[in-house]
N, C-alpha and C positions, 0 to 999 in steps of 0.2 A: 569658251571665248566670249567675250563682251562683246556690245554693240556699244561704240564709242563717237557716233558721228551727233554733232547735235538735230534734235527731233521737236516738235511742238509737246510741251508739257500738260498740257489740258486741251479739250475741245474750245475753251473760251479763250487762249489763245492762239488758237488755228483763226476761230471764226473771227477775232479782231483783224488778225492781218487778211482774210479771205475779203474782206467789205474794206478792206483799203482802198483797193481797184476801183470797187463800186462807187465808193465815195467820193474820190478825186479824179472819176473818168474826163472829166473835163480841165483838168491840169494837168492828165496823161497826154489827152489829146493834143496840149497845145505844146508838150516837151517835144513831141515828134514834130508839129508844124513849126514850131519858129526853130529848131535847129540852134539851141543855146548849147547845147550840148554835143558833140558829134558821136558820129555814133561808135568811131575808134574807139574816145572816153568813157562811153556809155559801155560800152564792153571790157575797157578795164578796171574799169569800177564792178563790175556782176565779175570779174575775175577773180578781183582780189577778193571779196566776200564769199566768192565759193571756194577759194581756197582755204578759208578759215572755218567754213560751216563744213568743204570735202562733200558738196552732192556731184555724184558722179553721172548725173545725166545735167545739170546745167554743167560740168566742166566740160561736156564734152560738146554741147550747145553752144556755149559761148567760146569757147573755141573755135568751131567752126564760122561765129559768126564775126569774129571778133578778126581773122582771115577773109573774109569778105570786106570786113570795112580798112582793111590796110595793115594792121598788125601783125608783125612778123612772128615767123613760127618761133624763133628766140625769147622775145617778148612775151609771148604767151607761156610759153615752159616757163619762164622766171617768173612771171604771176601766180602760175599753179605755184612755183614750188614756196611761194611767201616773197620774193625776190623784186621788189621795186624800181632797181636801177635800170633795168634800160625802159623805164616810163619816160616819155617828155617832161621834161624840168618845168612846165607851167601847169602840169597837172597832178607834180609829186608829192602836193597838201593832200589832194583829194584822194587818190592812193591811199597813203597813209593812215590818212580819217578814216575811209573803206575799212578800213583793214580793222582798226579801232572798235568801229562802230560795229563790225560785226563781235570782235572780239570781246565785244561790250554788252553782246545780245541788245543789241540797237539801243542802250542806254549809256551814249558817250558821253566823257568829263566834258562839264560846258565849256573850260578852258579850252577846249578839240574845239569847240563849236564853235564859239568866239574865233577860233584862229581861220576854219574855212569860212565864215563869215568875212574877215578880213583880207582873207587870197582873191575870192571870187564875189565878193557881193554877195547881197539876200537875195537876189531873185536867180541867181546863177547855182546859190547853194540850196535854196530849194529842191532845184530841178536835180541836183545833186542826191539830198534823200527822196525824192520821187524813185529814182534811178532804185538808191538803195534797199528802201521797203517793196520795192519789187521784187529782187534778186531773194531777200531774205525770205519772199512769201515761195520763191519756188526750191530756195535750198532747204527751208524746213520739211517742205510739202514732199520732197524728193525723197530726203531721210527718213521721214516718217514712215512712209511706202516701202522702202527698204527694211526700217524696223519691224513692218509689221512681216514682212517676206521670210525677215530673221524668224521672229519667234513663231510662224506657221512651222517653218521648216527647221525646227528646233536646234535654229541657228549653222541650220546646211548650203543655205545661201547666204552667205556671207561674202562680200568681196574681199 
């Protein structure tokens, strides 16, 4: 059986996204203080990205938290399963883009970019891929963990 979930392809790509955090600690910081974001949103955006990337400890993470911040258990299955529609219609671009940019291994068409630029502003879309190179750092980082479980255990842990 294969290991099909995406993983960090080299060590220089682990350690760029690992020094994202470090870098922009202070544009972290100020995503959680000023509250541009909620954190319903903020958890269905790390939804929809881990349902394309499949790390099964942030699905299960954000799940839980994403149930803390108000999203119903409905909502969350239809994130997991790729399923957008019962998202709030003012935050069905960024969903979308999610989804995209993961599926894009975080290299979306600019036309995507342009377009959440134009739903939500640049400083709302930022705080948008804040969100997103988060979740990406910890679905890879998950997978990877996984991968290496795989090939210890010559593919007996497997989910």
């Amino acid at each position: 059986m294969e290991f099909k979930k995406r993983t960090y392809r080299n060590p220089k790509e682990f350690f760029a996204d690992l020094l994202f955090p470090i870098r922009n600690r202070k544009r972290l910081k100020e995503l959680r203080k000023d509250r541009l974001i909620s954190q319903a949103f903020m958890q269905r955006l790390m939804l929809a990205v881990t349902e394309v990337n499949g790390c099964r400890y942030c699905s299960y993470a954000h799940a839980r938290q994403a149930l803390k911040s108000g999203v119903s258990q409905k909502e969350i299955s239809l994130l997991l399963a790729g399923d957008t529609s019962g998202c709030p219609e003012k935050e069905a671009v960024a969903i979308a883009y999610a989804q995209h940019w993961a599926e894009s291994d975080a290299h979306p068409d600019p036309a995507a970019v342009r377009e959440l630029h134009a739903a939500y502003g640049l400083q709302k879309a930022e705080a948008i891929h804040l969100v997103l190179q988060m979740i990406r750092l910890g679905n890879l980082t998950g997978n990877s963990f996984d991968y290496l479980l795989y090939k210890i255990s010559f593919g007996k842990w497997q989910r």
